[in-house]
LUMZALUM-38407 format. One record per residue (C-alpha): residue number from 1; y, x, z. Coordinates in Angstrom, 3 decimals. Each point is the difference from the previous one (the first is absolute). Layout:
BEGIN
NUM,Y,X,Z
...
***
This chain:
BEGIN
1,7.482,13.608,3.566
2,2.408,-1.920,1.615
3,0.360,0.336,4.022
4,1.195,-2.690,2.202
5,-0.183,-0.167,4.124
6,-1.413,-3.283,-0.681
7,-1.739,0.093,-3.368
8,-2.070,-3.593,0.707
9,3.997,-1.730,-0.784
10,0.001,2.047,-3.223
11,-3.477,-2.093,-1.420
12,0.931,-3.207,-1.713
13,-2.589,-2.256,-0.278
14,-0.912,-1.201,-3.733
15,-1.677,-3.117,0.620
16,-1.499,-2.286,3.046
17,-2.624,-2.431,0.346
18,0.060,-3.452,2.116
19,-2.348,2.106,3.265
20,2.906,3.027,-0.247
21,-2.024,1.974,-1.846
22,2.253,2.713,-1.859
23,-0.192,2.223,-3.101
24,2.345,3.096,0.253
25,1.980,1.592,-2.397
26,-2.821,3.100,-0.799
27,3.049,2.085,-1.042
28,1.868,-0.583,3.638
29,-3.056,0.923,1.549
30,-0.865,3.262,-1.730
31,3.885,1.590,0.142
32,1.076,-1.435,3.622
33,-0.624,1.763,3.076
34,1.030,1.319,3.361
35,2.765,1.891,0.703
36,-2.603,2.004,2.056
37,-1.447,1.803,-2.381
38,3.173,0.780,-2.263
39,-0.580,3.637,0.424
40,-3.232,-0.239,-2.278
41,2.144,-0.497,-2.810
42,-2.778,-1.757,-1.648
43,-0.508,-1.380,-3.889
44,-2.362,-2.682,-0.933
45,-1.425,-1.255,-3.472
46,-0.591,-3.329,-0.448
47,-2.456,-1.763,-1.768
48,-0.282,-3.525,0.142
49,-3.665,-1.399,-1.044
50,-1.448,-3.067,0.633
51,-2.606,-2.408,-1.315
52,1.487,-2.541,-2.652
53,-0.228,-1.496,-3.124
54,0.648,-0.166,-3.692
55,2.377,-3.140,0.921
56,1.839,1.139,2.586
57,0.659,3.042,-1.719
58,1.466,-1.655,-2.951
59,2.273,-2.405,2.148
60,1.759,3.105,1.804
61,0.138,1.483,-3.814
62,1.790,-3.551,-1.691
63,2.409,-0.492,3.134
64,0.290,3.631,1.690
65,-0.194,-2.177,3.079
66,-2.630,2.450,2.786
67,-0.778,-3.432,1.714
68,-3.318,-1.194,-1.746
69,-0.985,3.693,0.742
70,0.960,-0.608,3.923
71,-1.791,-3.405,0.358
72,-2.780,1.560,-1.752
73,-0.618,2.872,2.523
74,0.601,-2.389,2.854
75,-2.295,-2.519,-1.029
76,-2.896,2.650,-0.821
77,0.233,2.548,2.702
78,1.664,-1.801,3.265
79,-1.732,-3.320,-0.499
80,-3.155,1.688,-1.587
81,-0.261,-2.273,-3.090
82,-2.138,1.431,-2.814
83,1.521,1.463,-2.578
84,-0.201,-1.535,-3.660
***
């Protein structure tokens, strides 16, 4: 874990859409938190999971490049398309 006072300016943003809809970076989110609660001297695992397909898969494979996964997961579960 990784405490800040402020953790929220520790959470870049991966992608947003034209309304300011944003899709977080799931690793800032799962290892940044308050200052507060430093004393529980906490661990997390991570697993990342989410809906996709055969496609996007292989385009993160060929390039190494995370963003197909990202617009993936943003399209599918913050704009609630179906996934294919």
């Amino acid at each position: 874990m990784k405490y800040y006072k402020k953790p929220d300016e520790h959470i870049r943003p991966v992608m947003q859409d034209e309304k300011g809809g944003i899709l977080f970076n799931y690793y800032d989110l799962a290892v940044n938190k308050s200052s507060t609660w430093k004393h529980q001297e906490e661990f997390r695992y991570i697993y990342f999971i989410v809906p996709s397909n055969p496609n996007v898969l292989d385009a993160w494979k060929r390039t190494g490049n995370p963003f197909p996964i990202y617009q993936h997961t943003y399209e599918h579960l913050q704009k609630g398309k179906e996934c294919l």
